[in-house]
SEBA-766869 format. One record per residue: residue in three letters; chain; residue number from 1; x, y, z negated of N, C-alpha, C in turn. Coordinates in steps of 0.02 Angstrom, whole numbers, plus 50000, padded with zeros to 5 digits. Example, Ala and Ser with C-alpha at 12.3 -4.5 7.8 and 13.67 -1.06 7.14 Angstrom:
ALA:A:1:50660:49716:49610:50615:49775:49610:50660:49835:49610
SER:A:2:50642:49888:49646:50684:49947:49643:50645:50002:49606
! end
This chain:
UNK:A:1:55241:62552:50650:55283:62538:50707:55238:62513:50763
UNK:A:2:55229:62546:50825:55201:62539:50885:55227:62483:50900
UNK:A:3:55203:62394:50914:55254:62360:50952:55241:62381:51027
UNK:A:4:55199:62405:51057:55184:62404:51133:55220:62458:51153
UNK:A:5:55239:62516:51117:55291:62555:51133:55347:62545:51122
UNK:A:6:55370:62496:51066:55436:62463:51071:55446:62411:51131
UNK:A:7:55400:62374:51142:55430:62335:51197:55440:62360:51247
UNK:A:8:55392:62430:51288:55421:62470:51327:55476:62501:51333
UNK:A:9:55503:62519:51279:55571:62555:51278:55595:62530:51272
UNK:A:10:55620:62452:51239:55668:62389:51274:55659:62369:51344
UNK:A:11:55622:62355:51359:55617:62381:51442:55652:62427:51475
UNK:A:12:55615:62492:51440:55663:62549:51514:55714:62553:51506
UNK:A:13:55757:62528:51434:55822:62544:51419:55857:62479:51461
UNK:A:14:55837:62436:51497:55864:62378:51517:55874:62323:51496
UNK:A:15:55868:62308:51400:55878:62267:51377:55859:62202:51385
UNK:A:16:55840:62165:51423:55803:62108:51418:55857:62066:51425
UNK:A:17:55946:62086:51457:55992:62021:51428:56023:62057:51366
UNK:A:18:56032:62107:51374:56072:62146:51319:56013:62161:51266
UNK:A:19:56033:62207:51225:56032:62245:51163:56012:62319:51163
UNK:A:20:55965:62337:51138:55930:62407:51130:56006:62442:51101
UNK:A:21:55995:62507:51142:56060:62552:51091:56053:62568:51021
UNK:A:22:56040:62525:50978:56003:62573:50908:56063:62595:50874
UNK:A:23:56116:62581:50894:56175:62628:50877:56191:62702:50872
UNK:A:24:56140:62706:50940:56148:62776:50969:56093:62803:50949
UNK:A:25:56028:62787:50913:55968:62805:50883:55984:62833:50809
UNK:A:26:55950:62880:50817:55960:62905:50732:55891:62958:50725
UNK:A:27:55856:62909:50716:55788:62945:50688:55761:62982:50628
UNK:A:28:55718:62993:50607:55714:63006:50533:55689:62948:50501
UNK:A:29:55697:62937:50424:55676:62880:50403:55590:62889:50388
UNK:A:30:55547:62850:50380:55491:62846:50369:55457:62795:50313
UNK:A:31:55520:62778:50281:55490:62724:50246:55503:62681:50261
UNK:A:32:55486:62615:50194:55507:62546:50199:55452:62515:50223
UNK:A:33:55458:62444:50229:55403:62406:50255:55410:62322:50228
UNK:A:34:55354:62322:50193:55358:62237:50159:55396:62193:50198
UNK:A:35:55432:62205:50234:55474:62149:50274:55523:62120:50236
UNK:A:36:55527:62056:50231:55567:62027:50229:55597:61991:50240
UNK:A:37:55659:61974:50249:55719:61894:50302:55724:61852:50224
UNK:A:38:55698:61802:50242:55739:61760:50200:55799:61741:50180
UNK:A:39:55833:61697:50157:55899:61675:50159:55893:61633:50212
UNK:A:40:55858:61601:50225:55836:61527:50274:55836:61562:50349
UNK:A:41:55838:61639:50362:55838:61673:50435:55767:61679:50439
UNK:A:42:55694:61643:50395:55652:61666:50406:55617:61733:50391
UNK:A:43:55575:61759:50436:55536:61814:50437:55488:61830:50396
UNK:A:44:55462:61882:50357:55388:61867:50304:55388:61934:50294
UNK:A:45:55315:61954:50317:55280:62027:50313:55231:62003:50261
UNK:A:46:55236:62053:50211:55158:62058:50163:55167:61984:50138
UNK:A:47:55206:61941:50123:55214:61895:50102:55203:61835:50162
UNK:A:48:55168:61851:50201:55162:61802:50255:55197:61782:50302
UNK:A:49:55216:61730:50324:55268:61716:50356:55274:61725:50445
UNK:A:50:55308:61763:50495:55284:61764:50555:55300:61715:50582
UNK:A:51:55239:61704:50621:55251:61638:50677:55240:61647:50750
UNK:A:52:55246:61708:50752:55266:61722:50835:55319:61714:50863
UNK:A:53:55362:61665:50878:55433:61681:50891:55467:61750:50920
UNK:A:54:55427:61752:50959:55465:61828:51015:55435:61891:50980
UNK:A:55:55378:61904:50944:55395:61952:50879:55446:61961:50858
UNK:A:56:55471:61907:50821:55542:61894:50789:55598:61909:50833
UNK:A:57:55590:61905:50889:55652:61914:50917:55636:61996:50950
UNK:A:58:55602:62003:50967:55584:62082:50975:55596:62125:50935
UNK:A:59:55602:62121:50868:55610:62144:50805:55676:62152:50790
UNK:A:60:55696:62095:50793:55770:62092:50779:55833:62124:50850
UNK:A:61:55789:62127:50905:55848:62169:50960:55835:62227:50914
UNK:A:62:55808:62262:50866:55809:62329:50870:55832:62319:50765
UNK:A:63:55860:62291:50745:55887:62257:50692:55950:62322:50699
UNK:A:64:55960:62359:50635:56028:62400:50627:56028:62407:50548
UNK:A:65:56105:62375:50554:56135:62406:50456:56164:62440:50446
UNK:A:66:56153:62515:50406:56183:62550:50385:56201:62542:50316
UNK:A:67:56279:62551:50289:56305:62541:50242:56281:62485:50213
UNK:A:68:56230:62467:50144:56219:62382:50137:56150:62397:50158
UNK:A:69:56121:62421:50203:56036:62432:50205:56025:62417:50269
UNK:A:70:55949:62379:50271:55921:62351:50356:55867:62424:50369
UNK:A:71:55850:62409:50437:55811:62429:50479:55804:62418:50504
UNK:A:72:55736:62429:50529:55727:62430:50622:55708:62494:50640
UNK:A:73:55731:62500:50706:55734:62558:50723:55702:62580:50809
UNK:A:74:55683:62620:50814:55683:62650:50873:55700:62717:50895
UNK:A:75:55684:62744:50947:55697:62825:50954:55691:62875:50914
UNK:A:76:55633:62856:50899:55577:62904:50853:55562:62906:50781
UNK:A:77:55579:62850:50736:55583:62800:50699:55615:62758:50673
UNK:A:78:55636:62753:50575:55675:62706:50553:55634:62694:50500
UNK:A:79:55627:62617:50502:55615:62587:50434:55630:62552:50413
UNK:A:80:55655:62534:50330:55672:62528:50302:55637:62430:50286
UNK:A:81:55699:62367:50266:55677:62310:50256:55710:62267:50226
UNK:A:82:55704:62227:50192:55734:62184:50153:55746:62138:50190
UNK:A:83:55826:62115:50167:55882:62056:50209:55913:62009:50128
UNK:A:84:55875:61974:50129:55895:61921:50061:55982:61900:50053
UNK:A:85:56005:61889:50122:56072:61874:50133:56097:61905:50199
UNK:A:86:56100:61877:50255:56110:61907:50303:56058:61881:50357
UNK:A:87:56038:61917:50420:55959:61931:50436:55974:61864:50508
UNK:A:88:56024:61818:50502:56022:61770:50565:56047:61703:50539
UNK:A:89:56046:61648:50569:56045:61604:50529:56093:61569:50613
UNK:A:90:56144:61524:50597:56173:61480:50654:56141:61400:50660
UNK:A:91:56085:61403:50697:56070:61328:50700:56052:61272:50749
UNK:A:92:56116:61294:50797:56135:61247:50838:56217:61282:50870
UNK:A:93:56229:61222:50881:56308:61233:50927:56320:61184:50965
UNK:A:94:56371:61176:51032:56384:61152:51055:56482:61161:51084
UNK:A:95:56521:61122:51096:56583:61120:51125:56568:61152:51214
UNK:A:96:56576:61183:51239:56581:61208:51328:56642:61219:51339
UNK:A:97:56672:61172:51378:56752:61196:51394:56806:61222:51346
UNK:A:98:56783:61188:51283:56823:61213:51226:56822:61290:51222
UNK:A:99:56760:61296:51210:56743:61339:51176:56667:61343:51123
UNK:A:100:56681:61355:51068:56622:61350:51007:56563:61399:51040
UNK:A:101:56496:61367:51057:56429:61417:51074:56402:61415:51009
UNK:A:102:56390:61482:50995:56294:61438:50937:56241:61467:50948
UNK:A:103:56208:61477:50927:56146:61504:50938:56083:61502:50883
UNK:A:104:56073:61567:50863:56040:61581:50817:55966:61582:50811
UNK:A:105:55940:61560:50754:55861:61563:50744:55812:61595:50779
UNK:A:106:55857:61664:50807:55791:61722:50838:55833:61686:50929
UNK:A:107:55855:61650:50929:55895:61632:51011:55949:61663:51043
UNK:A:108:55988:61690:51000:56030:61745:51029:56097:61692:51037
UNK:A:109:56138:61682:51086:56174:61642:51112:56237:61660:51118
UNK:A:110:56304:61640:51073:56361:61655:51111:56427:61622:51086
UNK:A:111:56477:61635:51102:56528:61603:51110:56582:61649:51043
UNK:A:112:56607:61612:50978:56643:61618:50915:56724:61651:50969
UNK:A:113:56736:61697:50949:56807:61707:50950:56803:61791:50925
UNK:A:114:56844:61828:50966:56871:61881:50936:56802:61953:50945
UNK:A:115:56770:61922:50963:56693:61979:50974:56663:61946:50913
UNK:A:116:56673:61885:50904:56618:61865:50853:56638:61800:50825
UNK:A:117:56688:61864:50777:56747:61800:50729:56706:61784:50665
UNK:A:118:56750:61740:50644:56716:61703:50583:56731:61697:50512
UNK:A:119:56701:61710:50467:56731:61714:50401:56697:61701:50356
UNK:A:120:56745:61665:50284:56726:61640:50258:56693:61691:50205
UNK:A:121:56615:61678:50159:56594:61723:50119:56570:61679:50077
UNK:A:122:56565:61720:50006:56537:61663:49959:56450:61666:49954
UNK:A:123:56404:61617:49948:56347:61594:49945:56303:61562:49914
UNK:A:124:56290:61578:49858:56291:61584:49813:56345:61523:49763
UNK:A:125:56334:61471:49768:56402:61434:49706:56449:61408:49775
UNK:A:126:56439:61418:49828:56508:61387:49868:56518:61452:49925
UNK:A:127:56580:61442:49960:56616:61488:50010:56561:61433:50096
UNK:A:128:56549:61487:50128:56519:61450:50192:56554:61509:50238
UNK:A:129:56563:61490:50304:56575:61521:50363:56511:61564:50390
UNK:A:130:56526:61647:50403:56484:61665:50425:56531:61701:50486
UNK:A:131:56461:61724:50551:56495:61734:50586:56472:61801:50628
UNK:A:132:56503:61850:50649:56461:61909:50678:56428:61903:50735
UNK:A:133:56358:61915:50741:56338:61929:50781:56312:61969:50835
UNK:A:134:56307:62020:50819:56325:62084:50863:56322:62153:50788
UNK:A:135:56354:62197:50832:56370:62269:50784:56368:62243:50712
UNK:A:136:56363:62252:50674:56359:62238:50591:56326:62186:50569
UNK:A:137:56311:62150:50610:56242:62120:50593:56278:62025:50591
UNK:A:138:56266:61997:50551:56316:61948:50542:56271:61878:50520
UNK:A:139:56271:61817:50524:56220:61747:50523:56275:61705:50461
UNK:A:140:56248:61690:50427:56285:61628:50417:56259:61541:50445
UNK:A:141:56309:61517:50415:56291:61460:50468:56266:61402:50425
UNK:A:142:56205:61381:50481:56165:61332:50442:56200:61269:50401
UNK:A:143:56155:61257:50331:56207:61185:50334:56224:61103:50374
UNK:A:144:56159:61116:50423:56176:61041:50448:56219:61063:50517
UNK:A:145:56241:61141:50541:56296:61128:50572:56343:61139:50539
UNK:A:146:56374:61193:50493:56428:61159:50433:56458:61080:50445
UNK:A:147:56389:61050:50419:56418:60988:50420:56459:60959:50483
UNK:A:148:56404:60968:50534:56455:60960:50603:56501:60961:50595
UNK:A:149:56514:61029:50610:56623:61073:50602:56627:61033:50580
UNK:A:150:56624:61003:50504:56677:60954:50454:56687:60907:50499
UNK:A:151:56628:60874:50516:56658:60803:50548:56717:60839:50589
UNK:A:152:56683:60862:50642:56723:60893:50710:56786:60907:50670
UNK:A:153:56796:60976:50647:56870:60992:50607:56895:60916:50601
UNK:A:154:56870:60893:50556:56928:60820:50535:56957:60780:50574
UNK:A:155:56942:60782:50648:56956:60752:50695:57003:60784:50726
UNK:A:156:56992:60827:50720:57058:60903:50741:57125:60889:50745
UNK:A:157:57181:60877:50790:57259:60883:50755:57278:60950:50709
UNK:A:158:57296:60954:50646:57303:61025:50610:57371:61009:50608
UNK:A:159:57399:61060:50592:57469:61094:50570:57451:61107:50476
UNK:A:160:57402:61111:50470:57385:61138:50381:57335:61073:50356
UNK:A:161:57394:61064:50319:57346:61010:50253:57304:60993:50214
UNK:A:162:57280:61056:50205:57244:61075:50133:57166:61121:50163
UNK:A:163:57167:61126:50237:57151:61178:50265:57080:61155:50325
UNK:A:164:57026:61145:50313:57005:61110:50394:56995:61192:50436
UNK:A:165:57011:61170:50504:57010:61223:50535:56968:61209:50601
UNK:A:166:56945:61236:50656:56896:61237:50706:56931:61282:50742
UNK:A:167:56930:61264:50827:56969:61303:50878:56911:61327:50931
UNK:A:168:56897:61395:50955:56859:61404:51010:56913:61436:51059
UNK:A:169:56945:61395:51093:56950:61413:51152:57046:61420:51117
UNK:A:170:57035:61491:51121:57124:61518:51061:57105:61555:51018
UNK:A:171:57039:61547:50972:57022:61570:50910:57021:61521:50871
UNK:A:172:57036:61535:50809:57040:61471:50766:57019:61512:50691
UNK:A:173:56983:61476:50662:56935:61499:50616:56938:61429:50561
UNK:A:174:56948:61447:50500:56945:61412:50433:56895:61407:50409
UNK:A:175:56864:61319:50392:56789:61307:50366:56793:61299:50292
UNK:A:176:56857:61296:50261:56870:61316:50203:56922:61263:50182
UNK:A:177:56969:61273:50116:57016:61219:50104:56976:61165:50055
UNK:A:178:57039:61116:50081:57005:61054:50021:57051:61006:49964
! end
C-alpha cells in the first residue's frame, strides 16, 4: 500500500472533513496484511505497535467491512486485516446542548442519535454499549466512559426501573438493565 498515493487521493477526493468514498471502491483483493486492531482500538503491524497518530487515522478514513471482514481500501486496491472486536474505541464524551458528543481513539467526532445509534452487544462476559460510527464500521465504548453514563444515567429522571437509560438530544439509548 502506497501511503503517499493514498494521502493524495484523500486529498483530491476532498476528504479532509469527510470520508474517502470506499463504498464506492471495489478493487481487486490483493491480499492480507499483518495488521492488526486490537480490542483496546489499538493499531499493530508485524506485531509492532503504531505510534504515528495520523497514520492511524489515515488508515482508518479508508477502513471498509464487508460481510464480517476488514480492509483498507483504495481505488486500485483491497487488503485484507484483522479487527479483534470492533476497529474504534469511544474515549471521551462530553454533554453540548443536550446532546451526547464522543470521540474516538483515531479523533473522529460526533454526536449519538439516529446516524449513530447505540446498542447494546455482548463483550466478552458482560453486555456494553456500542455505537456506529460511520457506514458499518462501529466502536465500542471505553470503560471509564461507561462508567460516566452510569453515574450520568442515574441522575437521569427515568420512566423505567430496572433500566438506566441516556438521552442525546430525542435519542435515548439503554446502558443496560439492573
Amino acid at each position: 500500500m502506497d501511503f503517499a498515493k493514498l494521502t493524495q487521493t484523500i486529498k483530491a477526493s476532498g476528504a479532509q472533513t469527510k470520508f474517502p468514498p470506499v463504498d464506492q471502491w471495489n478493487p481487486p483483493f490483493c491480499g492480507d496484511m499483518n495488521l492488526v486492531i486490537k480490542k483496546n482500538g489499538q493499531w499493530f503491524h508485524e506485531g509492532t505497535p503504531f505510534t504515528r497518530a495520523n497514520l492511524v487515522k489515515l488508515l482508518a478514513s479508508v477502513l471498509k467491512k464487508e460481510a464480517e471482514n476488514y480492509f483498507l481500501v483504495t481505488p486500485v486496491e483491497k487488503i485484507g486485516i484483522q479487527v479483534e472486536d470492533v476497529p474504534f474505541v469511544i474515549v471521551d464524551w462530553q454533554m453540548i446542548e443536550k446532546r451526547v458528543q464522543v470521540t474516538t481513539q483515531t479523533g473522529d467526532v460526533f454526536y449519538l442519535g439516529g446516524e449513530h445509534p447505540v446498542e447494546l452487544r455482548r463483550f466478552e462476559s458482560v453486555y456494553l454499549p456500542y455505537c456506529r460510527v460511520r457506514r458499518n464500521l462501529w466502536a465500542r465504548i471505553n470503560q471509564n466512559v461507561f462508567y460516566q453514563w452510569v453515574t450520568f444515567a442515574s441522575e437521569l429522571p427515568s420512566q423505567r426501573t430496572d433500566e438506566l437509560m441516556m438521552i442525546s438530544d430525542e435519542y435515548s439509548f439503554s446502558l443496560g438493565k439492573y
